[in-house]
C-alpha positions in Angstrom: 28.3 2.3 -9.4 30.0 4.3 -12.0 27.9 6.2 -14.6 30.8 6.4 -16.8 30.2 4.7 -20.4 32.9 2.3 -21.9 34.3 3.2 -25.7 32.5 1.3 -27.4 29.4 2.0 -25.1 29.8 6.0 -25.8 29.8 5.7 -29.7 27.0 3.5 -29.4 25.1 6.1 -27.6 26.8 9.0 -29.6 25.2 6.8 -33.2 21.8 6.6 -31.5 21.8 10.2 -30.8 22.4 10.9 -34.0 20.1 9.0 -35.6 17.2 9.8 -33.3 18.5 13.9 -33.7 18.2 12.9 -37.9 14.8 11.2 -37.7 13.1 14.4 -35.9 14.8 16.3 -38.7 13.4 14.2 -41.3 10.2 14.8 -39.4 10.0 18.3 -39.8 11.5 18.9 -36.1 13.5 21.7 -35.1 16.6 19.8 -33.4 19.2 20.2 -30.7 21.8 17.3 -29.5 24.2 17.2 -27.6 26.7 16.0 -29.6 30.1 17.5 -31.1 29.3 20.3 -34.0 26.1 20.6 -32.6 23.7 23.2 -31.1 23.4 21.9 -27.5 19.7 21.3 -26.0 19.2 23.7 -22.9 19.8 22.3 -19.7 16.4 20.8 -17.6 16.9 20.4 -13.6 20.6 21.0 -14.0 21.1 18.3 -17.1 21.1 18.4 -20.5 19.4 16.1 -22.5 20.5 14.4 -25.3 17.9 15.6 -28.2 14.9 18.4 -28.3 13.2 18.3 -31.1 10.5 20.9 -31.4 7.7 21.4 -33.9 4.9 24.3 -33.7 4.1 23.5 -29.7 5.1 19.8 -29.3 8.4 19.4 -28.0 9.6 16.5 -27.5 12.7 15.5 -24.8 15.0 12.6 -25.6 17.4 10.9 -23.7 19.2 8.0 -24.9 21.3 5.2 -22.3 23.4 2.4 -22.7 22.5 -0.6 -21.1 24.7 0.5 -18.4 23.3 3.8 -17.5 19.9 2.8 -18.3 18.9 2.4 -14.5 21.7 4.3 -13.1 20.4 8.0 -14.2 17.3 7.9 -12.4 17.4 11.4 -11.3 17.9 13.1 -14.5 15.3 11.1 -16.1 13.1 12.5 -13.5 13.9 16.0 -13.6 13.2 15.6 -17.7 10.0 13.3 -16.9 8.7 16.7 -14.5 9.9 19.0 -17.2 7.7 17.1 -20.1 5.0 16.7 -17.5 4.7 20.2 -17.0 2.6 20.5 -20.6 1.0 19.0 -22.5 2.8 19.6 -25.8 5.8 18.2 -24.2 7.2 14.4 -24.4 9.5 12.5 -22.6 11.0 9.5 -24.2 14.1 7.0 -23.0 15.6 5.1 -26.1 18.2 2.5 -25.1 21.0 2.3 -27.5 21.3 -0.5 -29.5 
């Protein structure tokens, strides 16, 4: 099975990156995304997730899917379900675009 999004599939993801980057913003949040223009989140276990938002010593780690890759990035989601688990200022949260 290909993790490859469609078009349309991408932009929806792109649109709720940004959206979830802006409402961490609006929050107070200190925010990386991984989306063009912007400063990249570091990489956990070899992947880079699509939003940190950080405030004082929460920090929370988001990664958004498509229906399509929802159940196919297992792995990644693990490495950034360890990495949150770590602390416990840290968060791990899976949006599905929409």
């Amino acid at each position: 099975m290909s993790n490859k999004r469609s078009k349309v599939g991408q932009k929806k993801h792109d649109e709720s990156v940004r959206k979830t980057a802006d409402w961490y913003k609006n929050q107070g949040f200190t925010v990386k995304a991984d989306l063009p223009g912007q400063i990249k989140p570091k990489k956990i276990g070899g992947f880079v997730p699509d939003v940190i938002a950080k405030k004082g010593k929460k920090e929370v780690i988001v990664e958004v899917e498509t229906k399509k890759t929802a159940s196919a990035d297992k792995e990644q989601q693990q490495a950034f379900r360890d990495y949150a688990n770590r602390k416990n200022s840290r968060v791990f949260r899976k949006k599905i675009a929409k």
